[in-house]
C-alpha positions in Angstrom: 107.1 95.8 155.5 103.7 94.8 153.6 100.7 96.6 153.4 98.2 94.9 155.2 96.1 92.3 152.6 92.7 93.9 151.9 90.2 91.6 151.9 86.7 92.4 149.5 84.7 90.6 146.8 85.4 93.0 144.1 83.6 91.9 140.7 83.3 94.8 138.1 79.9 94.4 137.3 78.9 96.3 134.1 75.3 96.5 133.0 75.4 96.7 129.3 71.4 96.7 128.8 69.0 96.4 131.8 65.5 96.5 131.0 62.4 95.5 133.0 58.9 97.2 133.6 56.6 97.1 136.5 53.6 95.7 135.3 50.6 96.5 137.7 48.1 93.2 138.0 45.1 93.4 136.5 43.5 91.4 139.3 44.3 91.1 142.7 45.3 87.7 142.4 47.2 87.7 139.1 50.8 86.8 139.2 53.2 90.3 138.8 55.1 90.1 135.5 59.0 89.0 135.3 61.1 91.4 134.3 62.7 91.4 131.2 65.7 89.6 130.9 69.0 91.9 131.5 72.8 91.1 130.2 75.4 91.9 132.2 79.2 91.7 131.4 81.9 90.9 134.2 85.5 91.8 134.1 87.2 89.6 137.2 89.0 91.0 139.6 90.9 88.9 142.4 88.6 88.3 145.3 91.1 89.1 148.0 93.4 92.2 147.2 96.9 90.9 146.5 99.9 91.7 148.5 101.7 95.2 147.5 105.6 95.5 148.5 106.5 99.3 149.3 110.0 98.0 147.8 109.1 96.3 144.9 107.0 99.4 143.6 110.0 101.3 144.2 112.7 99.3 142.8 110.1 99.4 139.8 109.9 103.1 139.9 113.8 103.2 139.5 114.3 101.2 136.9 110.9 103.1 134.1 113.7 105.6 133.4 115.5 102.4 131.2 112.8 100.9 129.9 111.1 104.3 128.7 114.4 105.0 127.0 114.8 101.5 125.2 111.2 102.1 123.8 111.8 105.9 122.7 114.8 105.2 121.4 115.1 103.2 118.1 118.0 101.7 116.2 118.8 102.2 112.6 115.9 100.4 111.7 113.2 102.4 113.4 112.9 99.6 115.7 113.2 99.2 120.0 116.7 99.0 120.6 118.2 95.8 121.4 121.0 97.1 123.0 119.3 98.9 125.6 117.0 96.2 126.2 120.2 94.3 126.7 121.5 97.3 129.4 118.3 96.7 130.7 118.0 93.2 131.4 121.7 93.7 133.1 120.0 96.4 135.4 117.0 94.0 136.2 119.4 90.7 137.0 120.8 93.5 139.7 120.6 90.7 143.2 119.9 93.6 145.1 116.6 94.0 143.4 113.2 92.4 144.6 112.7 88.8 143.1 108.9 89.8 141.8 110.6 93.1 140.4 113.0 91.1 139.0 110.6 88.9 137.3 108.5 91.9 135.9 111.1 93.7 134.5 112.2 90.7 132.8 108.7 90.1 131.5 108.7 93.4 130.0 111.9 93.0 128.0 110.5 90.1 126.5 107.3 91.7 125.8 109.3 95.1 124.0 111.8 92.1 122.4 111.8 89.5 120.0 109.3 87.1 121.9 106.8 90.1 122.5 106.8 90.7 118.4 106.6 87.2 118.1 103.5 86.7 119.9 101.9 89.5 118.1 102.6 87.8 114.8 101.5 84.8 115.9 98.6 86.1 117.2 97.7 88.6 113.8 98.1 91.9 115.6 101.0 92.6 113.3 101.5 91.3 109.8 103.7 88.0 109.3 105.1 90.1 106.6 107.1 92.6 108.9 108.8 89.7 111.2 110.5 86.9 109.9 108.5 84.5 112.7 106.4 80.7 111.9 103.2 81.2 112.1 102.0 79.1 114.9 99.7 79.5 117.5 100.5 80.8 120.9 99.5 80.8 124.1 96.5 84.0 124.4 96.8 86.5 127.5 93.1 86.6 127.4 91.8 85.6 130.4 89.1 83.7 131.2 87.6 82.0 128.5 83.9 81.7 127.5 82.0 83.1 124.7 80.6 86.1 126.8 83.5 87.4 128.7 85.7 89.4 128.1 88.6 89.2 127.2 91.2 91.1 129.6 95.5 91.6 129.5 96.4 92.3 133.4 99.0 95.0 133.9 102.3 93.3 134.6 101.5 94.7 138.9 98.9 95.4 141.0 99.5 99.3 142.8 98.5 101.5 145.8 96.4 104.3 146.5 98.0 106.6 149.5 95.3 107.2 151.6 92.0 106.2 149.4 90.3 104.8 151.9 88.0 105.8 154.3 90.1 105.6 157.5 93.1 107.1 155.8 94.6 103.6 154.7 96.0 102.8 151.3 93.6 100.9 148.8 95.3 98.0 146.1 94.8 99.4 142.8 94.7 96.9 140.0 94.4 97.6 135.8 94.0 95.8 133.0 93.6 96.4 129.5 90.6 94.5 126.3 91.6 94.7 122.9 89.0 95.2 120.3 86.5 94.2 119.6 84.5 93.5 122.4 81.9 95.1 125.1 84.1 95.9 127.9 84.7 98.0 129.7 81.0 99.1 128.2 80.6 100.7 125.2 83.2 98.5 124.5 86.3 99.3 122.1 86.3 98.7 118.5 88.8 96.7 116.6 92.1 99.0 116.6 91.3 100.4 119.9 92.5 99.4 123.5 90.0 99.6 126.6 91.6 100.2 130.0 89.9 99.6 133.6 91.2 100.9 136.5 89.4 99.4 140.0 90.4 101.0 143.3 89.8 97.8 145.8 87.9 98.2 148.7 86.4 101.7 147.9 83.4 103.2 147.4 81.5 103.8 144.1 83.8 106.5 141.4 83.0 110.0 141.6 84.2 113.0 138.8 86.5 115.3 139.8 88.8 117.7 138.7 91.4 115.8 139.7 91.9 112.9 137.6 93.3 109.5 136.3 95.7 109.0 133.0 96.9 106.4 131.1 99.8 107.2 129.0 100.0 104.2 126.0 102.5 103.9 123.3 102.3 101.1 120.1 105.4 99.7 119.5 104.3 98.6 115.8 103.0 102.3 114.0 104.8 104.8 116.6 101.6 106.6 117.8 101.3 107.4 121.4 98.7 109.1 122.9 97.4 110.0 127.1 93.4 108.9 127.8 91.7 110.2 131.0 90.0 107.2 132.9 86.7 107.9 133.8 83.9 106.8 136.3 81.7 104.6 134.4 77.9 105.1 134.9 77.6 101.3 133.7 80.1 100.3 136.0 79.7 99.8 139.6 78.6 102.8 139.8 75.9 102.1 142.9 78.3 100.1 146.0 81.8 100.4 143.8 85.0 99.8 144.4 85.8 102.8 142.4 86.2 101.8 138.6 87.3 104.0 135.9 87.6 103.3 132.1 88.4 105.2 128.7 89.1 103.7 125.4 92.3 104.2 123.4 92.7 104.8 119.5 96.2 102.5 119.9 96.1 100.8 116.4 96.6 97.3 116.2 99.6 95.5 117.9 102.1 95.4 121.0 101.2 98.6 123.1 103.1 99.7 126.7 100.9 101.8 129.3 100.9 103.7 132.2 98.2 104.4 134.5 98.9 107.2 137.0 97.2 110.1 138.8 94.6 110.8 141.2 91.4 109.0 141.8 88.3 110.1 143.9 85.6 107.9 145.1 82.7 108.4 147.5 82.9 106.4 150.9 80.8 106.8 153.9 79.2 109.8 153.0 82.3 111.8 152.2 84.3 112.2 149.2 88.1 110.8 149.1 90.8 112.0 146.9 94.0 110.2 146.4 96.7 110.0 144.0 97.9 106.1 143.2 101.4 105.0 142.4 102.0 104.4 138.6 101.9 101.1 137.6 102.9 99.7 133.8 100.8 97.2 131.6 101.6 95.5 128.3 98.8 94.1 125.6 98.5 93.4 121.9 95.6 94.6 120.2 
């Protein structure tokens, strides 16, 4: 059984610097003045909610416990264990498994394994020094492309929200991460640092509360790990929503694995709605 395909134009609109004035006309007939130009800085998001599997979120729920212990746990040479990774990958090739859990769990192991560090190399998050990899160029996760948008790295699924929405539905959560440096999600993260966006679809606008939103992130490369509350952004549709929350990570540069998880509250119809999501797991280099 499916949850039912939300449907909602959801671009995460933030306004980095909006400035205008309201000039009044010194004559009756003179033309009002424009206002000043503004910049604004747009992190997509899919325009129709993607389908979320009840089974597929749990088949991924039962396998984090293997994948959080072939990250923790290093081999003799302080690095992710390869066999684990291998125990792993014999867990995710399981037939009795989903197909698209089956394909993110494999996508993962790459990312923790050789072709994740490679890609980092290649890519200069980690120095060419510390892998024995050509230096070539590779394909870039950032998506789209442009001089003025940002740059994003999608968690590897989209999530739920039980019961965030206004009639007591679930909402489609979806997450991604920028690397450094850029301007989103505003102020922006500095090199070094990881920016993460959270956007509850089909909400209302992102309201504090003491009940709130985490991302747990931990760098593959220097060892440092870390938990960052996401936060309603007053820059980021923060008028008509969906509810979008943000914080920015001090992750050091290169491969870092993340999970968001919690409870979210957004403001819908004139009430406030409370709801805790179900955790779902990104990958990036920074």
């Amino acid at each position: 059984m499916r949850f039912a395909r939300t449907s909602r134009t959801a671009t995460v609109v933030a306004a980095l610097a909006v400035t205008g004035a309201l000039v009044s006309p010194a004559l009756a007939q003179a033309e009002p003045a424009a206002p000043a130009p503004s910049t604004e800085q747009t992190i997509p998001v899919p325009e129709t909610a993607p389908d979320v599997d009840p089974a597929v979120l749990s088949s991924l729920g039962a396998f984090a416990p293997a994948l959080i212990g072939s990250i923790a746990t290093r081999d003799d040479d302080g690095q992710v264990n390869n066999d684990l990774l291998e125990q792993a990958r014999a867990l995710a090739d399981n037939p009795a498994l989903p197909a698209q859990a089956t394909a993110t769990w494999r996508q993962l192991i790459d990312f923790l394994g050789e072709p994740g560090k490679a890609k980092a190399v290649a890519e200069g998050a980690v120095p060419a020094a510390e892998h024995d990899v050509a230096k070539k160029k590779s394909d870039s996760p950032n998506i789209p492309t442009g001089p003025k948008k940002p740059r994003i790295q999608q968690f590897l699924y989209p999530t739920i929200g039980l019961g965030c929405m206004a009639g007591g539905g679930n909402s489609v959560g979806m997450a991604l991460v920028t690397a450094g440096p850029q301007q989103a999600p505003a102020p922006g993260p500095k090199r070094g640092q990881a920016g993460f966006v959270y956007t509850s679809l089909g909400t209302g606008p992102a309201k504090s509360s003491p009940r709130r939103l985490y991302v747990t992130w931990l760098n593959l490369e220097n060892g440092r790990s870390g938990r960052t509350a996401l936060k309603p952004n007053p820059k980021i549709n923060a008028t008509k929503g969906p509810g979008t929350f943000t914080g920015i990570a001090n992750t050091g540069r290169g491969r870092i694995v993340s999970t968001i998880y919690g409870d979210v509250t957004t403001t819908q119809k004139g009430r406030t709605i409370s709801c805790t999501i179900a955790p779902t797991i990104g990958t990036a280099i920074i």
